[in-house]
C-alpha positions as a Markdown table, in Angstrom:
| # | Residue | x | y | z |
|---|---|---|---|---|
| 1 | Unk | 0.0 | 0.0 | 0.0 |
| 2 | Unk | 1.0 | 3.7 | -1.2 |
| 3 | Unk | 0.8 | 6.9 | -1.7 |
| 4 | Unk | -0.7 | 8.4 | -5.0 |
| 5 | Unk | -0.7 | 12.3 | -5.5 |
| 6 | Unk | -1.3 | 15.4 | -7.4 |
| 7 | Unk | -1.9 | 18.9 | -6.7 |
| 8 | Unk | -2.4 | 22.2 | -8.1 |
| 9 | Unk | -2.2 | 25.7 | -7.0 |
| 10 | Unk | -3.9 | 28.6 | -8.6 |
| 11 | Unk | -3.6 | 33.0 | -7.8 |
| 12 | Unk | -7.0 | 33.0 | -8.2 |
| 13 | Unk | -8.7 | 35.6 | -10.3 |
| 14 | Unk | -8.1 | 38.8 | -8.2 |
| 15 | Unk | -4.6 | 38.4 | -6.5 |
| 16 | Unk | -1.6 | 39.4 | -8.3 |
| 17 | Unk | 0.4 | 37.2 | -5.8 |
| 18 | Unk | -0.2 | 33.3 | -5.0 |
| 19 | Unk | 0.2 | 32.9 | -1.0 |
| 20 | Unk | -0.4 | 29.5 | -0.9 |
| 21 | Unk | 1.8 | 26.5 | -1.1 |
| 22 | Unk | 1.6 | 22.9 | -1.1 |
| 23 | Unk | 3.7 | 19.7 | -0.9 |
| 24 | Unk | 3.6 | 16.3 | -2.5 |
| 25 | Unk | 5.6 | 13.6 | -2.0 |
| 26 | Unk | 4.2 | 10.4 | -2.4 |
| 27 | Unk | 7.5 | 8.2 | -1.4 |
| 28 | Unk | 7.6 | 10.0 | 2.0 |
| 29 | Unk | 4.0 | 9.7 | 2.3 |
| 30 | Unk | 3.5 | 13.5 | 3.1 |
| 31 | Unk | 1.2 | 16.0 | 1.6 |
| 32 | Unk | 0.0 | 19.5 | 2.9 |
| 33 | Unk | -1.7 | 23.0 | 2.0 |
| 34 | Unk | -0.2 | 26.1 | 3.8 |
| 35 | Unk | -2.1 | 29.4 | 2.8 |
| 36 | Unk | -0.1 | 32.2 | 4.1 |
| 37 | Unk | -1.1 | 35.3 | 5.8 |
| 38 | Unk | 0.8 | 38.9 | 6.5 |
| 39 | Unk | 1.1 | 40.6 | 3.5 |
| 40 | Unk | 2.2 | 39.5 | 0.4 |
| 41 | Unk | 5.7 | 38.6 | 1.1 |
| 42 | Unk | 5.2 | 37.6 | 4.4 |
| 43 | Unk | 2.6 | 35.2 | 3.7 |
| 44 | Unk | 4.5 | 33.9 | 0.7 |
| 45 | Unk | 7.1 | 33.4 | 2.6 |
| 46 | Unk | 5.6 | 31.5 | 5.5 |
| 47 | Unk | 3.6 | 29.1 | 3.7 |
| 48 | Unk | 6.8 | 27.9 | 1.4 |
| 49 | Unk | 8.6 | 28.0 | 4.8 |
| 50 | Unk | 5.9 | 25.3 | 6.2 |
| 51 | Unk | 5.8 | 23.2 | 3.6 |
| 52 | Unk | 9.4 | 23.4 | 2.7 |
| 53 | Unk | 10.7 | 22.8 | 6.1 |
| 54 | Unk | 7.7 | 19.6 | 6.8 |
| 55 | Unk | 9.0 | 18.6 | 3.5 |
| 56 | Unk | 13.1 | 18.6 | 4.7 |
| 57 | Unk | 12.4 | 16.9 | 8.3 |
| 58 | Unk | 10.5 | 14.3 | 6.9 |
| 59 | Unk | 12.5 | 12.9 | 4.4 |
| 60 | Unk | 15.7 | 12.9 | 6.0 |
| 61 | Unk | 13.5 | 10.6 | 8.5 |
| 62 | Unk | 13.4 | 8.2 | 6.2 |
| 63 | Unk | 10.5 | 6.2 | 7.5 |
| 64 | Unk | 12.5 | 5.5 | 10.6 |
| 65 | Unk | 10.1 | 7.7 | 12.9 |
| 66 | Unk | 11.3 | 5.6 | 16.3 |
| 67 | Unk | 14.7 | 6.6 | 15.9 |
| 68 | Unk | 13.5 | 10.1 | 14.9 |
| 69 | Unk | 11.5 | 10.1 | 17.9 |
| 70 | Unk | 14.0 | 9.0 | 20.2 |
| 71 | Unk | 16.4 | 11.7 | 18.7 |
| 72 | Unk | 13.7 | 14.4 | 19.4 |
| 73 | Unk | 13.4 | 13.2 | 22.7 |
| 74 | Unk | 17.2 | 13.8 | 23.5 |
| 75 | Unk | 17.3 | 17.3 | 22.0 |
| 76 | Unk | 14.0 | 18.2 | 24.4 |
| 77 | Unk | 15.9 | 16.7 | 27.8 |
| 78 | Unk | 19.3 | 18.8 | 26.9 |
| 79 | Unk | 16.6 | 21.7 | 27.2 |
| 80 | Unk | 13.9 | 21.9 | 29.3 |
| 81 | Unk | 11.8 | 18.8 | 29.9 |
| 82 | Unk | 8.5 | 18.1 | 28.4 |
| 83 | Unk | 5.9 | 15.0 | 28.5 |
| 84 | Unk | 4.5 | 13.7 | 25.3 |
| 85 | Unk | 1.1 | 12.8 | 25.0 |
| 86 | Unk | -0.1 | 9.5 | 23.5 |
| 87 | Unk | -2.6 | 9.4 | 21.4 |
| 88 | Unk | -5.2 | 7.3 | 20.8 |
| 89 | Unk | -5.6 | 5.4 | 17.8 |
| 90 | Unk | -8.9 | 6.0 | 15.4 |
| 91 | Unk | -9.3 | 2.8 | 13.1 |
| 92 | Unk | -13.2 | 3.1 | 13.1 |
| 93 | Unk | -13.1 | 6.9 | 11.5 |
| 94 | Unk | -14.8 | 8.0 | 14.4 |
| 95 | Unk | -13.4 | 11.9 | 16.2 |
| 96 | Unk | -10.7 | 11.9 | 18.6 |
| 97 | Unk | -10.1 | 15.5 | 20.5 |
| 98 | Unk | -6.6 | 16.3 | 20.8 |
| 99 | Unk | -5.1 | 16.3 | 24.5 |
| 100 | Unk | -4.6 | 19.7 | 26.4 |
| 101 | Unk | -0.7 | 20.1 | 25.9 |
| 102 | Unk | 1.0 | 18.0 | 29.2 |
| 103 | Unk | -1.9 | 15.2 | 29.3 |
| 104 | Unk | -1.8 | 11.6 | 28.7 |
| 105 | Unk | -4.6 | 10.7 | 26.5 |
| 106 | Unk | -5.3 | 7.1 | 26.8 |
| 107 | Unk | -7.9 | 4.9 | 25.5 |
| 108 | Unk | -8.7 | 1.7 | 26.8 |
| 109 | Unk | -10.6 | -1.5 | 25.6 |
| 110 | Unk | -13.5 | -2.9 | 27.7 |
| 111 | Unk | -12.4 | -5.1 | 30.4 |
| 112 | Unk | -15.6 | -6.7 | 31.7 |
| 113 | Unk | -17.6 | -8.9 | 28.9 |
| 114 | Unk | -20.5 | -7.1 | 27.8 |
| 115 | Unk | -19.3 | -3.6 | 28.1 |
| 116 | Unk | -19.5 | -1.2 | 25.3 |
| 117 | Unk | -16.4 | -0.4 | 23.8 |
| 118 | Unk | -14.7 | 3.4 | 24.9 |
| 119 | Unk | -15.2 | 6.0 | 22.2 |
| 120 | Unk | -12.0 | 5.8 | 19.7 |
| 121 | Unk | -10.8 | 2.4 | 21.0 |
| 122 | Unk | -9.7 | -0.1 | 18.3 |
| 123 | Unk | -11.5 | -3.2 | 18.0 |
| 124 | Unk | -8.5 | -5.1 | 16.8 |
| 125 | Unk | -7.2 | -5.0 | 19.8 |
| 126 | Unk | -7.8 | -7.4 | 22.8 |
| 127 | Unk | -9.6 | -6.3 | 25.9 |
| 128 | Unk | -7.8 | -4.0 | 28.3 |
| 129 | Unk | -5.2 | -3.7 | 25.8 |
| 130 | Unk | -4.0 | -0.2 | 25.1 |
| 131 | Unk | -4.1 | 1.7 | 21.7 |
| 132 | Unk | -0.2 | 2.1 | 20.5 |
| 133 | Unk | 1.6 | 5.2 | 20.8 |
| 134 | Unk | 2.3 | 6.8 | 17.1 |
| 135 | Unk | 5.9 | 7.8 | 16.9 |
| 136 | Unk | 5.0 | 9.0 | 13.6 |
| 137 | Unk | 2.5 | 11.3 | 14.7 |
| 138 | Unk | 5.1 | 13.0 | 17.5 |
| 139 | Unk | 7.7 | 13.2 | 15.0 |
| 140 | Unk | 5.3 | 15.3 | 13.2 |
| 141 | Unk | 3.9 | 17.6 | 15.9 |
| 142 | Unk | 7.2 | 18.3 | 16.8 |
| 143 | Unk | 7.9 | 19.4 | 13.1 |
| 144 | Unk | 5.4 | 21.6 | 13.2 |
| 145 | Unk | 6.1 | 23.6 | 16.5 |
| 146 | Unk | 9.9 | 23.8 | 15.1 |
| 147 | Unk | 8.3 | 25.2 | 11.8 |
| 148 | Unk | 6.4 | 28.0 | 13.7 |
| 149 | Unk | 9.4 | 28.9 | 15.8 |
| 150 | Unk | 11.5 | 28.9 | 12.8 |
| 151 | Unk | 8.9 | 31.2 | 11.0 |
| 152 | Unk | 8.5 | 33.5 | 13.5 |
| 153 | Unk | 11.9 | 34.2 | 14.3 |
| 154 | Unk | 12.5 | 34.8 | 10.5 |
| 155 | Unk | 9.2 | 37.3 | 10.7 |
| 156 | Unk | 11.3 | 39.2 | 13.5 |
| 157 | Unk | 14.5 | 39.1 | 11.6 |
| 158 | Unk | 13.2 | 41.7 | 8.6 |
| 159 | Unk | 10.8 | 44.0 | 9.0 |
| 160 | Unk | 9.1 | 43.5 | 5.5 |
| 161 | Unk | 8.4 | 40.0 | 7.2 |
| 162 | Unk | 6.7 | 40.8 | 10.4 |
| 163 | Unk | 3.9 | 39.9 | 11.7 |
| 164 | Unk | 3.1 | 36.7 | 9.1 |
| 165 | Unk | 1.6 | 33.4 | 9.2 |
| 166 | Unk | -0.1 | 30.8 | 7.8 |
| 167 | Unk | -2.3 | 27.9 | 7.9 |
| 168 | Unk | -1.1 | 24.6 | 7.6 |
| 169 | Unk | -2.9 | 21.2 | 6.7 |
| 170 | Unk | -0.4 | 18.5 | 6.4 |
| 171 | Unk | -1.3 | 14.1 | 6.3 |
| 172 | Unk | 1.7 | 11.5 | 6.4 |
| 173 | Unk | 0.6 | 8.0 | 5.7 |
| 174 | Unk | 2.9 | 5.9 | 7.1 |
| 175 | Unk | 2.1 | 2.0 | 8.2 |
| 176 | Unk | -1.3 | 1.3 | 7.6 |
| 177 | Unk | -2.5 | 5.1 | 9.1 |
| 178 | Unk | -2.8 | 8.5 | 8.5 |
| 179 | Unk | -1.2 | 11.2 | 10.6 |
| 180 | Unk | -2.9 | 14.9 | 10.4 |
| 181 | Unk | -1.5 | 17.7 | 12.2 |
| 182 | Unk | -4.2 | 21.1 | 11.4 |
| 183 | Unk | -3.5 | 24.7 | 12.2 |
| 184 | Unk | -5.9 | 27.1 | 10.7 |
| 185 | Unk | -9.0 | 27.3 | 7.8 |
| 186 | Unk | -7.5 | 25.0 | 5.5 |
| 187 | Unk | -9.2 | 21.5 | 5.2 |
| 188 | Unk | -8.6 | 18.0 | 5.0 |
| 189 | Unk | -11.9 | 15.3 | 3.7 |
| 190 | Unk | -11.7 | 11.5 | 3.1 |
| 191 | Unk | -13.8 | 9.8 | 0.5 |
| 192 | Unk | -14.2 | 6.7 | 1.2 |
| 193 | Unk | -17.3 | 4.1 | 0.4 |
| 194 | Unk | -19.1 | 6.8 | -1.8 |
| 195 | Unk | -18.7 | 9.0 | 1.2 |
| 196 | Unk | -16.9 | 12.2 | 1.8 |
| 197 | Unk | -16.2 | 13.3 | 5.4 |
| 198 | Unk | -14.3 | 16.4 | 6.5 |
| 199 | Unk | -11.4 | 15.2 | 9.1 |
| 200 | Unk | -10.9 | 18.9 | 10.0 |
| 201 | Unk | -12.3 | 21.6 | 11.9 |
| 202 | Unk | -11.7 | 25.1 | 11.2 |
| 203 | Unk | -9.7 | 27.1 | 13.4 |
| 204 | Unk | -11.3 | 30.7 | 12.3 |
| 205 | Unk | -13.4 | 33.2 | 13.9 |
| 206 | Unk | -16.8 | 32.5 | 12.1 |
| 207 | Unk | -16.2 | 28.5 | 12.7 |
| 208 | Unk | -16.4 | 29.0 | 16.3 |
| 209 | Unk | -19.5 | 31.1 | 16.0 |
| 210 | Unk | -21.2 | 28.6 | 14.1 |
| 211 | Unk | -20.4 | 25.7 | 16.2 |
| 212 | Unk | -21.7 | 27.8 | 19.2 |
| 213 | Unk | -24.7 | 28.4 | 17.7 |
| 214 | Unk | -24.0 | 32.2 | 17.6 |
| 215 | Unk | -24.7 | 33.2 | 14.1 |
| 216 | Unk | -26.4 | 31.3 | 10.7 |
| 217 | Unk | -24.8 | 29.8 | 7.8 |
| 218 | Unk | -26.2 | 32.4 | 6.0 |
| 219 | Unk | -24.9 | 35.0 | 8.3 |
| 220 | Unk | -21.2 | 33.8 | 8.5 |
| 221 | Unk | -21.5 | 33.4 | 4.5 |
| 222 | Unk | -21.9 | 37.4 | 4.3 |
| 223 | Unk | -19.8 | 38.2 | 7.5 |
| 224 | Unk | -16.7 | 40.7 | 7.0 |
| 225 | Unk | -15.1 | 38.6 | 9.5 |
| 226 | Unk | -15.1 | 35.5 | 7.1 |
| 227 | Unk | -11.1 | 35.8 | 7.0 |
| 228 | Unk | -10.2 | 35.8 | 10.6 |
| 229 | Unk | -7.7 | 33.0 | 11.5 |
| 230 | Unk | -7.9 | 32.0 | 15.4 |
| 231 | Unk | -4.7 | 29.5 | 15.1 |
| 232 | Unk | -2.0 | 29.4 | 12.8 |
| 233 | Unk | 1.6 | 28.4 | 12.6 |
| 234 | Unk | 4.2 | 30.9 | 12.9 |
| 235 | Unk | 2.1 | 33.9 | 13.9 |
| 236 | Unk | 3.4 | 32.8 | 17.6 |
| 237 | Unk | 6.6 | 30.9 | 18.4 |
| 238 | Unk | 4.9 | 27.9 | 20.1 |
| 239 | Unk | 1.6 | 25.9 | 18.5 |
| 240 | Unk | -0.3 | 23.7 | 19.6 |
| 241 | Unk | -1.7 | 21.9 | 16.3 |
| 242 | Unk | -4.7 | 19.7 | 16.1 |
| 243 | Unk | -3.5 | 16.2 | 15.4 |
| 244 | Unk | -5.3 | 12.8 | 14.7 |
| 245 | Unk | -4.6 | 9.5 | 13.1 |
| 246 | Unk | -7.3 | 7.3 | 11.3 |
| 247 | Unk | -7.1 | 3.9 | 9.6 |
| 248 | Unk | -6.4 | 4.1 | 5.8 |
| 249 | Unk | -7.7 | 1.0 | 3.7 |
| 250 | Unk | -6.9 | 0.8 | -0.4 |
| 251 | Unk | -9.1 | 3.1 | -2.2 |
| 252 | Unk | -8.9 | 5.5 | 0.1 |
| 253 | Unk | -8.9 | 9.3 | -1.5 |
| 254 | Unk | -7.9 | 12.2 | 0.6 |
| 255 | Unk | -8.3 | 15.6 | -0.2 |
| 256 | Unk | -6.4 | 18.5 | 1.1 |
| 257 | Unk | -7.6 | 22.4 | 0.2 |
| 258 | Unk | -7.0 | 25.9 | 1.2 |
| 259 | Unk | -10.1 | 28.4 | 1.6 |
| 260 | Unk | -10.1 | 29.8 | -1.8 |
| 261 | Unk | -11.4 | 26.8 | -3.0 |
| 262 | Unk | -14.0 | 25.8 | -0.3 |
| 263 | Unk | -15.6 | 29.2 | 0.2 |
| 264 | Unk | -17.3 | 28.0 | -3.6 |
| 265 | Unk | -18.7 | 24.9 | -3.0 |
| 266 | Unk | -20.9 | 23.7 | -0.7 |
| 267 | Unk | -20.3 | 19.5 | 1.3 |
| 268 | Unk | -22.9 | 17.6 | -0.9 |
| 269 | Unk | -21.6 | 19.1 | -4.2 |
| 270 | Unk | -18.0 | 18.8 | -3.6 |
| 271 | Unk | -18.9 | 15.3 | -2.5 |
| 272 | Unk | -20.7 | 14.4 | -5.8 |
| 273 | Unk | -17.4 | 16.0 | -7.8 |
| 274 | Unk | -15.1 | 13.7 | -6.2 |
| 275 | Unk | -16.9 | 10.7 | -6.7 |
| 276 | Unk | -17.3 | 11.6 | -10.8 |
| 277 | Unk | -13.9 | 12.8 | -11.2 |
| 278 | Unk | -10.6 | 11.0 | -11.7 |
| 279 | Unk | -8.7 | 11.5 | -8.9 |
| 280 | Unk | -5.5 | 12.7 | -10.5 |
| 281 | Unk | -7.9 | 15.4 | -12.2 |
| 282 | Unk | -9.5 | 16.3 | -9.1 |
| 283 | Unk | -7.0 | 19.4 | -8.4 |
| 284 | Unk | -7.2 | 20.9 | -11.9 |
| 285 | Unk | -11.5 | 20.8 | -11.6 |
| 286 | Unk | -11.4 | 22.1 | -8.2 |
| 287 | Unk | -9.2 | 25.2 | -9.1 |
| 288 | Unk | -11.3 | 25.7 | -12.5 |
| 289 | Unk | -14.5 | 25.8 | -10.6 |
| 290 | Unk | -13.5 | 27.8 | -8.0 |
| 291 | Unk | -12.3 | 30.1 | -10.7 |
| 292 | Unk | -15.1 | 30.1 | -12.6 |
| 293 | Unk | -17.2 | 31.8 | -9.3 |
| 294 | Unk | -15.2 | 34.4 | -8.9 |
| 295 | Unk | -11.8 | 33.2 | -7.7 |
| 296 | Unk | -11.2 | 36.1 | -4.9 |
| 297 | Unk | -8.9 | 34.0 | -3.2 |
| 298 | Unk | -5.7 | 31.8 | -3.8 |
| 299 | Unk | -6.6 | 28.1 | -4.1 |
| 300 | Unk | -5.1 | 24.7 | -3.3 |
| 301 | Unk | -6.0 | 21.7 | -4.1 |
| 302 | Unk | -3.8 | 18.5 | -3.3 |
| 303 | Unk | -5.3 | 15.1 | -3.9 |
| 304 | Unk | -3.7 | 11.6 | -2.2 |
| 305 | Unk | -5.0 | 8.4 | -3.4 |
| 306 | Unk | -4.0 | 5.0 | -1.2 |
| 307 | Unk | -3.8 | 2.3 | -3.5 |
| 308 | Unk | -2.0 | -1.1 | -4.3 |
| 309 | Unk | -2.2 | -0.6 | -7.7 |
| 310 | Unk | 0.2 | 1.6 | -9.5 |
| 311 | Unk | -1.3 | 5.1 | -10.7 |
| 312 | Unk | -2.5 | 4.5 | -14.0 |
| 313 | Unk | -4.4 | 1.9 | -12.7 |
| 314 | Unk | -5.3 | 3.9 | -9.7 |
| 315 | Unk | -6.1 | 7.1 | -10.5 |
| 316 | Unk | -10.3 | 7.0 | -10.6 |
């Protein structure tokens, strides 16, 4: 089982200047959409910065993410000393919540016969036995924060530079799983069975209003504060990203995209586009539709296929 990708990356119809970047590699595994925020230059520079530098760690890994892990863990007790979290397993696709920073997040199977099984708990696994800790997933996170330090010391380092940020979407699949660390708007969906299922929640001012309750669809639609990021990476030196992991079976389509492409089209009809669209012409149709409705924004579109199959064969 692998990796198949493509992506594409559009200006959009009304910016002179493309802020996004993305990243596709399918023999590390690793895919991501960054869309960058602080100016032109600034956000330029700090998306290409994200994905450039998730890129750089992750390859010189070379799939080996214990040792990586171990390495990281060194580096952290020559400074100051920090715990790591485990974190749970999701084989059934079913939500995880991310860990407050410093906790132990651990998920247990039933251990009296006839109890229901704990929210997130693999099935695989025997009773009272305990999901395994991702290595891959740590190695990752810790990518990430080094990415937003880096970034925001280079923000202070030149003037031009100050003050940006972007958001950051990245997956690694790696051993039978997908690992997702999420900062900001940008999104990440599975299709799978016919089905397509957004594995991301938006970190942005209107999101949290909506999941409150606070305003309508139709109101945060038309709201000027549409654009307002809550998290991000590099803005501030230290991030806490959203991370989870989820089962991947063959067939399995992933799609990764900044705003400029899903301000324009609503879940049901992007769902119904990526089931009648080859997959490896997924990016190009996303970017031309968006387009097509006014492109106001940059937009992203990265596509992942996992297959057995190599990609001519596995490309619908």
């Amino acid at each position: 089982m692998r990796l198949w990708a493509w992506g594409q990356s559009d200006p959009g119809r009304k910016r002179e200047r493309n802020e996004d970047s993305y990243l596709v590699d399918p023999e590390t595994g690793v895919m991501a959409v960054a869309d960058g925020m602080g100016g032109h230059q600034g956000g330029a520079t700090a998306s290409r910065m994200a994905v450039e530098y998730l890129g750089r760690e992750l390859a010189e890994v070379r799939g080996n993410f214990d040792a990586a892990l171990l390495e990281q863990v060194k580096s952290q007790l020559q400074g100051a000393v920090r715990t790591t979290e485990e974190m749970p397993i999701v084989n059934d696709m079913h939500d995880v919540s991310t860990p407050p920073a410093g906790s132990r997040a651990v998920v247990t199977q039933p251990t009296r016969p006839g109890d229901p099984p704990v929210r997130g708990s693999d099935p695989t696994l025997p009773p009272g036995a305990v999901p395994a800790f991702s290595p891959a997933l740590e190695v990752m996170r810790c990518v990430v924060r080094r990415a937003s330090s880096a970034i925001f010391e280079a923000s202070w380092a030149k003037p031009e530079l100050r003050g940006m940020g972007t958001t950051l979407t990245a997956m690694l699949v790696h051993g039978g799983r997908a690992h997702l660390v999420h900062a900001g708007d940008s999104r990440c969906y599975v299709f799978r069975d016919g089905q397509l299922r957004q594995l991301t929640e938006d970190h942005s001012w209107i999101a949290e209003q909506l999941r409150a309750g606070s305003i309508s669809e139709a109101e945060a639609k038309s709201s000027k504060f549409r654009h307002v990021i809550t998290k991000s990476i590099g803005f501030e030196r230290d991030i806490e990203a959203d991370t989870k992991t989820v089962s991947v079976s063959a067939g399995d389509c992933f799609l990764l995209c900044s705003d400029g492409m899903t301000n324009y089209v609503e879940h049901g009809e992007l769902e119904r586009i990526v089931a009648m669209t080859w997959y490896r012409r997924l990016p190009a149709t996303l970017v031309e539709l968006a387009n097509s409705r006014g492109g106001d924004d940059n937009i992203t579109v990265v596509v992942g296929l996992v297959a057995n199959a190599p990609p001519e064969h596995a490309a619908r």
